[in-house]
N, C-alpha and C positions, 0 to 999 in steps of 0.2 A: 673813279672809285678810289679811296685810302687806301692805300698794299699797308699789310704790317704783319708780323710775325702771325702765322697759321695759329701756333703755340695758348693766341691769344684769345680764341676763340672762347666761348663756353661748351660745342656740341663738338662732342667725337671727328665726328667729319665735316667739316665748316666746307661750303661751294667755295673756290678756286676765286681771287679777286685779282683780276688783270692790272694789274697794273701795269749859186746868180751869173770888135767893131764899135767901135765908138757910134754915139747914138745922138742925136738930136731931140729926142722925146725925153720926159721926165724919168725915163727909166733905164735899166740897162742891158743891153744885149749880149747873152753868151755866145761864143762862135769856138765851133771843136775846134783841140787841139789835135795836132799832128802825133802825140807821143799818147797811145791809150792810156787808160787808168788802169791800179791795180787787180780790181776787180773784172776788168776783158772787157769794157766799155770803153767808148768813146769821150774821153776825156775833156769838161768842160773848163773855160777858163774866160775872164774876162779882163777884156784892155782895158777897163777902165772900175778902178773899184769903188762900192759907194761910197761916201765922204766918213769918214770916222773920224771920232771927236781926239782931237790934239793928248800927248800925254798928259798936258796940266793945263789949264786958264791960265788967262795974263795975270792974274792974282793969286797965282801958283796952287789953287786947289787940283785934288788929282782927278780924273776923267775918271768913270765907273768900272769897277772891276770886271774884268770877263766874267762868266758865269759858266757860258756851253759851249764850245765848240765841237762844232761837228767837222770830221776831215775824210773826204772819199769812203764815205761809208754807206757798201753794199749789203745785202740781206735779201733771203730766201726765202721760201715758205717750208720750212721743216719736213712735212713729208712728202711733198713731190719737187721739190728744188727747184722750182720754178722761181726766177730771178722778179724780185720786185724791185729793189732798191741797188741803183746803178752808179752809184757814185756822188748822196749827197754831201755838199758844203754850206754851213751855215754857222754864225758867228752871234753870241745874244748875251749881252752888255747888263749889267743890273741898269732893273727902270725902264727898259724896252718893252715896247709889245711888239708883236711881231704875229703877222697873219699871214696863213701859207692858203693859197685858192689853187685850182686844178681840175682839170673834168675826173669823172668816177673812174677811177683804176687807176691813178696817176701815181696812188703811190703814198698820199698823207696821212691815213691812218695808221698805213703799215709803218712810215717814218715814227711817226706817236707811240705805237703797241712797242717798236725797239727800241725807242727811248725808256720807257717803262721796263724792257725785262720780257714782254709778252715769249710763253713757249712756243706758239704757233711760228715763232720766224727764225732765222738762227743769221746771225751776220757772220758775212765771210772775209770780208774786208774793213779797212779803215779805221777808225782812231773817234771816242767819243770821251771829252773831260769832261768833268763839270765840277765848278768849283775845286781846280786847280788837281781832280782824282781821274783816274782809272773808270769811268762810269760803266763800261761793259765788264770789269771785274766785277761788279758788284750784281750778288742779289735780288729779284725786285723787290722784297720787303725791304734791302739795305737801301735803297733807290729812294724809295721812298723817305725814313727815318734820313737823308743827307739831306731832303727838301724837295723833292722832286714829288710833284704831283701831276695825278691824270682825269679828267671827267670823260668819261665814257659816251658815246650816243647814247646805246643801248643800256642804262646800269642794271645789275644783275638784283636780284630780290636776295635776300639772307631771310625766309622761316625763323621765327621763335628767336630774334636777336634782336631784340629795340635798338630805335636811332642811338637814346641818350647814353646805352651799355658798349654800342657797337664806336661810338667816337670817344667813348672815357678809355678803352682798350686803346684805339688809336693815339688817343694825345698822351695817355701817359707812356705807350711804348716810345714815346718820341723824347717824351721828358728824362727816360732812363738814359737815349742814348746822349744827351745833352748834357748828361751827370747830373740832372734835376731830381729832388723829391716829388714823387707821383701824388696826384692829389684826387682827395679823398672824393664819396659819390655827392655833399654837399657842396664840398668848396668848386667841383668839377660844374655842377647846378648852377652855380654861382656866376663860372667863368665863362658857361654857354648861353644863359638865358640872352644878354642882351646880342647878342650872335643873331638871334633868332628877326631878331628885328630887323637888319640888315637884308634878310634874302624877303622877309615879307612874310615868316610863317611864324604861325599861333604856336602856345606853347605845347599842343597837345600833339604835335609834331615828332614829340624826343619821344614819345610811349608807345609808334607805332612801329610796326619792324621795318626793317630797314630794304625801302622799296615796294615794299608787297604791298599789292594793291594801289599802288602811286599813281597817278595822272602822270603824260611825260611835264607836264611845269613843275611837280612836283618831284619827281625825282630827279630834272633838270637845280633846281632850287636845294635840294639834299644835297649834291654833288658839292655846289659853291657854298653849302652848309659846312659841311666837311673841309674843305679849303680855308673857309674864316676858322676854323679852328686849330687845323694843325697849322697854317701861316705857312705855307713852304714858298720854299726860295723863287723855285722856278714852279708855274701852274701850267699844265697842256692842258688845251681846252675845244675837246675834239666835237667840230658840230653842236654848242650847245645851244644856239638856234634853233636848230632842227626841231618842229614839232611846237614849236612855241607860237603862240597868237603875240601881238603887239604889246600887249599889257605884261604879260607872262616874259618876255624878251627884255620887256625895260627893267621889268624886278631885278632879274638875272643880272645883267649888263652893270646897272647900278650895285647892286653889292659888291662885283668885280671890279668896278673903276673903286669900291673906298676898299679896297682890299691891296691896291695898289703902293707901293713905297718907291722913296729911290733906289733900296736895295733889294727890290725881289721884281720878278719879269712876267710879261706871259706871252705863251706861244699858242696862239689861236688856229685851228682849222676850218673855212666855212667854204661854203659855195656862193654866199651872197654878200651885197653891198649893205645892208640894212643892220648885220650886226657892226660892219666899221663903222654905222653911223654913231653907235653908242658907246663903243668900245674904239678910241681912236689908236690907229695902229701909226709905232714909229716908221717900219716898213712890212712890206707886202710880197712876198716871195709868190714866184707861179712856180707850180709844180707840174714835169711832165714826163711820162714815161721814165718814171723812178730818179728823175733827178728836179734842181730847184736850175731853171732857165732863166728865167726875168727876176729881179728883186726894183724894186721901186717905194713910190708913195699913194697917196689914197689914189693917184692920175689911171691908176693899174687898174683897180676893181672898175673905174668912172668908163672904162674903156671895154671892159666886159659887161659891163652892164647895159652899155649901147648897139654893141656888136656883137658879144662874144668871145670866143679863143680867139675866132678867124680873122677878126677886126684886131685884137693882139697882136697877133705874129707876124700880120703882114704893117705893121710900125716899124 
């Protein structure tokens, strides 16, 4: 779902909007370090890192700008401090995609929700930039307006706020903070219809409110609605599988792959091999007990999909 300033709402009280032992296999093995982490974990570290691209080509163009790094960054559950997130590391290049897999409680959504700002977690540790900023300084409506977007599993319904009122609030909060002139509800008409075509929805999409009543393809399909509109840097894109039949999955998949640039990323979370078949990822991070263990290539899911975790770990 778009974070964007409360402010922006129409209704008094607008609902709350959330916003990697050297190895022989194609992938790569974390093995603890001896010196814990800041966070009172068990400090991962790997002898060998994945290949990153040279500071410039032989024809001296520069290699893609960082975008995010994440460094030893742990997080809580806010009211019972029960530790979820142990020490992740992760590093995401413009023009990456990047898919994190994990069994249930490992830890991805909750990485996602603090990426975004979510109140439910509070981080205790560690260092997240983005785009060269402070990103836990920041806001989640500020989170969002720098580029940073979230699709939700579950998205929430907003009563009495249309699609086309609830994304002309979102892009032009965005347009203000870009020092842009805000554009009017025609030219905005204008900017979104051929949008529409993109995720596969009719135009009578923009009049309905936002959610209520949605099938999940269809509020799956709003979500990446919203994405082709505000264009952010970086897209989290948690689960948006989930719940989708084959048709419904390609729609989806396909507006994300032309939504794509060399300069803007995405960070995918799923449990299955069938969204990498659509959405090809540059690498595949496994996620476990609140940290990322494995990073690798598609070899990663091909290996959970045969075996499992079980068949993983013991590679």
């Amino acid at each position: 779902m778009a974070l964007f300033h409360s402010c922006c709402l129409p209704t008094p009280s607008p609902p709350q909007l959330l916003s990697f032992r050297n190895s022989t296999s194609k992938y790569l093995l974390f093995t603890p370090a001896a010196t814990p982490s800041r966070c009172r974990f068990p400090k991962l570290s790997a002898a060998v890192a994945v290949e990153s691209p040279p500071a410039s080509s032989a024809d001296g163009v520069d290699s893609p700008k960082l975008l995010l790094e994440v460094r030893d960054l742990c997080a809580v559950i806010t009211e019972s401090r029960q530790p979820i997130l142990k020490g992740v590391n992760l590093t995401i290049h413009e023009g990456e995609v990047h898919a994190v897999m994990g069994k249930n409680g490992s830890g991805k959504s909750t990485f996602a929700k603090v990426l975004v700002g979510h109140r439910d977690y509070e981080v205790t540790e560690g260092t997240v930039v983005f785009k060269g900023e402070n990103l836990l300084d920041m806001a989640p409506e500020d989170r969002s307006l720098a580029g940073l977007f979230m699709s939700f599993q579950s998205p929430v319904e907003i009563p009495g706020v249309s699609n086309i009122d609830f994304l002309q609030m979102a892009y032009n909060a965005r347009r203000r903070k870009l020092g842009e002139p805000e554009l009017s509800p025609l030219e905005f008409y204008g900017y979104i219809a051929p949008k529409l075509e993109s995720v596969n929805a009719k135009i009578e999409f923009l009049s309905r409110n936002v959610n209520e009543g949605f099938s999940g393809g269809e509020k799956k399909r709003n979500e990446i609605l919203q994405l082709a509109v505000l264009g952010a840097d970086l897209a989290i894109l948690d689960e948006i599988d989930s719940g989708l039949d084959v048709d419904a999955l390609r729609d989806v998949a396909n507006a994300v792959n032309k939504l794509l640039t060399p300069t803007n990323s995405v960070l995918m979370i799923t449990h299955y091999r069938r969204l990498l078949e659509f959405i090809k990822p540059t690498y595949i991070h496994i996620m476990d007990d609140g940290r990322i263990v494995k990073t690798g290539d598609i070899s990663i899911a091909e290996v959970l999909e045969k075996g499992g975790y079980k068949a993983l770990s013991a590679t």
